[in-house]
C-alpha positions in Angstrom: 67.7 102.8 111.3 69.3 99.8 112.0 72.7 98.6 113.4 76.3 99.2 111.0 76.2 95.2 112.5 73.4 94.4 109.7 74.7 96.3 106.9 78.6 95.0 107.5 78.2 91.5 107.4 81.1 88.6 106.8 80.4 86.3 104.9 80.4 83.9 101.7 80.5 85.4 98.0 79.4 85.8 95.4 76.2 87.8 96.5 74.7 88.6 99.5 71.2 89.0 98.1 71.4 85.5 96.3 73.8 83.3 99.4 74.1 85.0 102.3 70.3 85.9 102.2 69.0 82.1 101.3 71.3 80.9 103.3 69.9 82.3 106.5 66.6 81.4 105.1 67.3 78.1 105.1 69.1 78.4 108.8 65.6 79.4 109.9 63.6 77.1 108.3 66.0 74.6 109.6 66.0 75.7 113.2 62.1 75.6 113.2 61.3 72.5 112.2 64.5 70.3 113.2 62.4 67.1 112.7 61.5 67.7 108.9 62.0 65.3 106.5 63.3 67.2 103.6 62.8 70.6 101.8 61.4 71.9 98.6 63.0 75.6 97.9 61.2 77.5 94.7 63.5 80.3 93.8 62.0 83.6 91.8 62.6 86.7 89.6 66.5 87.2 90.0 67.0 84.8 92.4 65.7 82.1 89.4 67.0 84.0 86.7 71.0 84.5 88.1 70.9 81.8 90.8 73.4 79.3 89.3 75.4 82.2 88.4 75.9 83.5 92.0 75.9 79.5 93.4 72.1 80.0 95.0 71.5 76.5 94.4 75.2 75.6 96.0 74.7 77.7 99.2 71.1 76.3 99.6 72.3 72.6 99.5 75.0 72.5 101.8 73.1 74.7 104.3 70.2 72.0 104.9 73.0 68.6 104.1 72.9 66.0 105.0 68.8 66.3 104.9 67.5 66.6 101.0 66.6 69.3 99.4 64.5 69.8 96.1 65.1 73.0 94.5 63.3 74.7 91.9 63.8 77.8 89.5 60.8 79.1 88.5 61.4 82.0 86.2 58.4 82.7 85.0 56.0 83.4 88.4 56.4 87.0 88.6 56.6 88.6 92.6 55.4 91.8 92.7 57.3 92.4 96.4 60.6 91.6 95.4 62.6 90.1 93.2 64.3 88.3 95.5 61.3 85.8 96.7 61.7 82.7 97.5 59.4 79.9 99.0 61.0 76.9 101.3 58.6 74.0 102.4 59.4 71.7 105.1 58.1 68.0 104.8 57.1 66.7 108.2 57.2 63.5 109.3 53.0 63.3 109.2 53.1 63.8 105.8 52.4 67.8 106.3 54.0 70.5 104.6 55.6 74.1 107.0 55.6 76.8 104.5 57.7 80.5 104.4 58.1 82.9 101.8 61.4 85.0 102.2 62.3 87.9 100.5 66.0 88.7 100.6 66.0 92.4 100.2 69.7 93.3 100.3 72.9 93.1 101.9 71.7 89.4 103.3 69.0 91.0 105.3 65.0 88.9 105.3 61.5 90.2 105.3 59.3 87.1 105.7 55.7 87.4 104.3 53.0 87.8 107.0 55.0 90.5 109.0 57.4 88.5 110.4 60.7 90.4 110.2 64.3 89.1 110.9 66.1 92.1 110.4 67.7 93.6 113.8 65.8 96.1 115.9 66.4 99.9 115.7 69.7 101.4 116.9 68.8 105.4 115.7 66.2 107.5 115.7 67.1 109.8 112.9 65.6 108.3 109.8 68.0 110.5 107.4 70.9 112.4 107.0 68.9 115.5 107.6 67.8 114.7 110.9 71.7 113.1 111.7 72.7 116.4 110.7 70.9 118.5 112.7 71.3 116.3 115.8 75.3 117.0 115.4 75.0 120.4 114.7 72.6 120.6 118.1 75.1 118.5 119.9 78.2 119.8 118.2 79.6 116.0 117.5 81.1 114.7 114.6 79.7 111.6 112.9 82.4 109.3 114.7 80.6 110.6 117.6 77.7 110.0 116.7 77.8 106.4 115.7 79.3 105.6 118.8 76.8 107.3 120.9 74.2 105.1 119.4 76.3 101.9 118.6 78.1 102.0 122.0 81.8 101.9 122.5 82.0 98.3 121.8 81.1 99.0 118.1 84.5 99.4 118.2 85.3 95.4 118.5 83.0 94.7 115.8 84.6 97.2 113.0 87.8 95.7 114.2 86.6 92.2 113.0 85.2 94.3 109.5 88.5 96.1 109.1 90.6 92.7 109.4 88.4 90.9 107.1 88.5 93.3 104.7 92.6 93.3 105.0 92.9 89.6 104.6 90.2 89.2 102.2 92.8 91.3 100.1 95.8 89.4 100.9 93.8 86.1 99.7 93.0 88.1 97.0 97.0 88.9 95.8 98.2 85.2 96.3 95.8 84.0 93.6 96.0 83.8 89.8 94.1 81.1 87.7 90.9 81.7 86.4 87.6 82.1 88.0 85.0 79.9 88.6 82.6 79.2 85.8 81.9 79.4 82.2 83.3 82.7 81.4 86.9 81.8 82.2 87.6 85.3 83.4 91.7 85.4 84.8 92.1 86.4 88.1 93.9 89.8 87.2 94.7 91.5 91.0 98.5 89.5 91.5 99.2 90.9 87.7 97.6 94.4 88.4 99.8 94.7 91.3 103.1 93.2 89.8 103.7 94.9 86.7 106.6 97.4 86.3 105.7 101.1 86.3 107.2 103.6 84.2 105.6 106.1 86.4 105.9 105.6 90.0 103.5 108.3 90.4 100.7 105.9 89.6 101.8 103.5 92.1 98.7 104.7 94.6 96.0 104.3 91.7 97.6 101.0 90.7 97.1 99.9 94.5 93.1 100.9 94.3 92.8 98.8 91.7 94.5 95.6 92.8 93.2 95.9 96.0 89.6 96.2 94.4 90.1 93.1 92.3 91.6 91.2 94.7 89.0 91.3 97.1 85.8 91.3 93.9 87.7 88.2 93.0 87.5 86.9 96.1 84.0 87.4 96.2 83.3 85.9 92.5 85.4 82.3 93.8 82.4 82.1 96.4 85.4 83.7 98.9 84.9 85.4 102.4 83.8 89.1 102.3 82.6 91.9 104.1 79.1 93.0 102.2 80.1 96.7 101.7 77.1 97.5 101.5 76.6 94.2 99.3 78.8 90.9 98.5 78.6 92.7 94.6 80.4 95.6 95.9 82.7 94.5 98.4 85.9 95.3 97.0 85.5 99.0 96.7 85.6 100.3 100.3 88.5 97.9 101.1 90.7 99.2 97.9 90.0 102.9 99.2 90.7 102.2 103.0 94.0 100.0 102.5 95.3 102.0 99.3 95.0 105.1 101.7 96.6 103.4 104.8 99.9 102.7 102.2 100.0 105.6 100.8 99.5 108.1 103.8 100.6 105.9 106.5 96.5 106.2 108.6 96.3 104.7 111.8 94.1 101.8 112.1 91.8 103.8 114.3 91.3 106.5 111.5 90.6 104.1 109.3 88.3 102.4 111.5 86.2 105.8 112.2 86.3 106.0 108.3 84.2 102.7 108.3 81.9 103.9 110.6 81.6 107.1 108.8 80.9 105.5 105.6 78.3 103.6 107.1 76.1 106.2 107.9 75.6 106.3 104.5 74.9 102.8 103.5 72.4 102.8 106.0 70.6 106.2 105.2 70.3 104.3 101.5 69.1 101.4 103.4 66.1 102.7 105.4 65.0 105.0 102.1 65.9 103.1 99.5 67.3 99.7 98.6 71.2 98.2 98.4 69.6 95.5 96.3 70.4 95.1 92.5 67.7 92.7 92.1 65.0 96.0 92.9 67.3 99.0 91.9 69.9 98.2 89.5 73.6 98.7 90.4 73.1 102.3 91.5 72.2 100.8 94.8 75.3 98.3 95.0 78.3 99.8 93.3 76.5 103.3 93.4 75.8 103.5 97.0 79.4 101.9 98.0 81.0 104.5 96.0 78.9 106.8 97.8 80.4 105.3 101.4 83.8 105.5 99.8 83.3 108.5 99.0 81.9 109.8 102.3 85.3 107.7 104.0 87.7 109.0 101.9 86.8 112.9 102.8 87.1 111.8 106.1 90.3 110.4 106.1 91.4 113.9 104.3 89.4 115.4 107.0 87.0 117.0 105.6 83.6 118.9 107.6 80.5 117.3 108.4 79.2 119.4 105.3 81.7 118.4 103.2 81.7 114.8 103.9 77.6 114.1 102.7 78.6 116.6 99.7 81.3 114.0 98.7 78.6 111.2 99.2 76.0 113.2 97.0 78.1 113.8 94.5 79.3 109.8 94.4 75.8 108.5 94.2 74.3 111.2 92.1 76.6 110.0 89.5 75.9 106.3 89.5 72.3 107.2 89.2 70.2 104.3 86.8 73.5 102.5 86.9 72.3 99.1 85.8 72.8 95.9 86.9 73.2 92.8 84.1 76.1 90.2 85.2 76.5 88.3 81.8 75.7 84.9 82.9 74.8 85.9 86.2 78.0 85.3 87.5 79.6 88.2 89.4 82.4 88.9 87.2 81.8 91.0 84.0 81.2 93.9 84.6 81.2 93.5 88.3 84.8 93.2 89.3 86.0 96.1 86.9 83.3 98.5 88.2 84.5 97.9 91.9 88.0 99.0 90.7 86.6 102.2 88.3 84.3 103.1 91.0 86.7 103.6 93.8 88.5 105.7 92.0 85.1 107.8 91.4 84.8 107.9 95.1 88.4 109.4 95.4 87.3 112.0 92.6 84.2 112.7 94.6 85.7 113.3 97.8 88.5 115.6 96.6 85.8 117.8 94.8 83.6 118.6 97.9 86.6 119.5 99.5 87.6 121.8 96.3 84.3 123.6 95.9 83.4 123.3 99.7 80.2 125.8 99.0 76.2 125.0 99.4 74.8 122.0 98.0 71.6 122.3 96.2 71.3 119.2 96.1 71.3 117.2 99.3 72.5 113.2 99.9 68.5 112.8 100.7 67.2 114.2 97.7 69.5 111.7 95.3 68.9 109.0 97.8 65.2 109.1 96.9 65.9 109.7 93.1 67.8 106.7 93.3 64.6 104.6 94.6 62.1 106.5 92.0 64.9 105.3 89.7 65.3 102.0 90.4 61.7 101.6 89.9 61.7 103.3 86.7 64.1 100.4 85.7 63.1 97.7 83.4 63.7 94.1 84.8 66.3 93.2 82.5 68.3 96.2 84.2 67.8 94.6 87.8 69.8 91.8 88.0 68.1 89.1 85.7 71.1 89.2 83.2 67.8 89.7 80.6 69.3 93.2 79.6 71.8 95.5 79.2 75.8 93.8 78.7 74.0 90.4 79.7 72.1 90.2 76.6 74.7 91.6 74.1 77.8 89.9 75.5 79.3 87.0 73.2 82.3 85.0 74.4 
């Protein structure tokens, strides 16, 4: 498995999948052929069908200005691969023509076509949570441990730079009201959520989860800096859970910190086995599998087993399972910013039962994590983030 580096990335809303991905596409393209005239970028499947939505176009122009770029949205080629395909040229100055074909797979990671492969080398050995399991159990660490062991200690400065992210990314978030960016003219809600009196200051907590999950999903949706948790689409969830908690039970910022790193596990279990990509699984492997890392966090933080802790992350992702993914107008915004907010509260839910019923699972985090793939491929397209289904289709303003 690879690095928590390449599964928490900063980085530019809306989605990582359709501007953080193209965007180092471009960046490569860029850096290989410096001399090239201009560019010609063909866009498919979701990247063609939602691309204005999520700003793909945007993000690909000022990554190659001042040099020109011609790009096209072909939405009718279909790539069997991945939805996410697209195709840069570079136009030398002889006339010739440099072509790649990138698939952004999730998470801004890139496969390339022809086995070139830009993701980060391994860091574990252990493919799944089985085998991380059983290598704590051997070793009698804790997953903390274990990430460390593998990441090295200086993993440490990099979830620092996460965590604060995350944390400012919310205060942004707060100061903000207006509406959002595009034809939808959704209000930012997060200030409000957060401002309005309470006749019942026992929901003060919950009411923190949720204006801490909007403030940072509206972030993303206004093209703002986030930390893809796993995904720019699902960024606001882990943050709601990890600052909420740090209010309301007064965490140190190095138990919250180990709770990132704990939750990570997770992400990338899904990651190696699966897919964090809406584009090829639906929402079950965006808002799903970052419940499923709140989840996994939040027991944690209430310091729960090692057993205990991939029962609360079953138990999140299980749920979310054929969740589907259909931004109406491709923008990131309905349903996409209330189900970061629902969600985390799922993940709270989920946490808090593995701890209750703290017996054998029959089902393990592996066996719904490869459910979730048979899943996602049992999907019709218009669930995987082509806006063609689901909410997208039915929604009129």
């Amino acid at each position: 498995m690879k690095s928590l580096r390449n599964l928490y990335k900063i980085g530019h809303g809306p989605s990582s999948s359709h501007t953080m991905g193209p965007a180092k596409a471009c960046k490569i393209m860029l850096d290989s052929f410096p001399d090239a005239l201009s560019f010609k970028v063909t866009l498919y499947g979701s990247l063609a069908l939602t691309g204005k939505g999520h700003l793909t176009d945007k993000v690909i122009e000022s990554t190659f200005a001042p040099k020109k770029v011609e790009i096209v949205f072909d939405y009718l080629t279909y790539c069997s691969y991945h939805s996410n395909t697209l195709d840069i040229i570079a136009v030398m100055p002889d006339g010739s023509e440099k072509t790649e074909r990138f698939y952004s797979i999730g998470g801004g990671s890139l496969e390339v076509k022809g086995g070139k492969n830009y993701l980060e080398e391994d860091v574990y050995k252990e493919n799944n949570f089985k085998q991380i399991k059983e290598y704590c159990n051997k070793r009698k660490m804790n997953l903390v441990d274990y990430v460390v062991e593998n990441e090295g200690s200086e993993i440490y400065e990099y979830i620092e730079e996460i965590y604060n992210q995350m944390e400012k990314t919310i205060e942004e978030g707060l100061k903000k009201e207006g509406l959002l960016p595009g034809k939808l003219g959704v209000k930012r809600k997060a200030k409000k959520i957060l401002e309005t009196p309470l006749s019942d200051q026992n929901m003060e907590y919950i009411r923190k989860v949720y204006a801490y999950a909007y403030a940072t999903s509206e972030e993303n949706a206004s093209g703002g800096i986030v930390v893809t948790a796993p995904t720019c689409g699902s960024s606001g969830l882990i943050p709601s859970l990890i600052f909420a908690a740090k209010d309301q039970y007064g965490f140190s910022k190095e138990r919250l910190m180990n709770a990132l790193l704990v939750a990570s596990i997770f992400g990338n279990v899904v990651k190696q086995n699966a897919s964090i990509s809406g584009a090829e699984a639906g929402c079950q492997a965006e808002v799903g599998v970052a419940c499923s890392m709140g989840a996994a966090a939040y027991a944690y933080l209430l310091g729960a087993s090692t057993h205990q802790i991939e029962v609360a992350a079953e138990i999140a992702l299980e749920h979310h399972l054929g969740l589907t993914c259909d931004p109406v107008l491709g923008y990131v915004q309905i349903p996409c910013i209330e189900r970061n907010a629902v969600c985390a509260l799922r993940a709270i839910n989920a946490a808090e039962l593995a701890i209750f019923i703290d017996s054998e699972n029959k089902v393990s985090f592996d066996m719904v994590v490869e459910t979730m793939l048979q899943t996602g491929r049992d999907l019709k397209e218009g669930y995987k983030e082509t806006s063609l289904g689901g909410l997208a289709k039915e929604f009129k303003d």
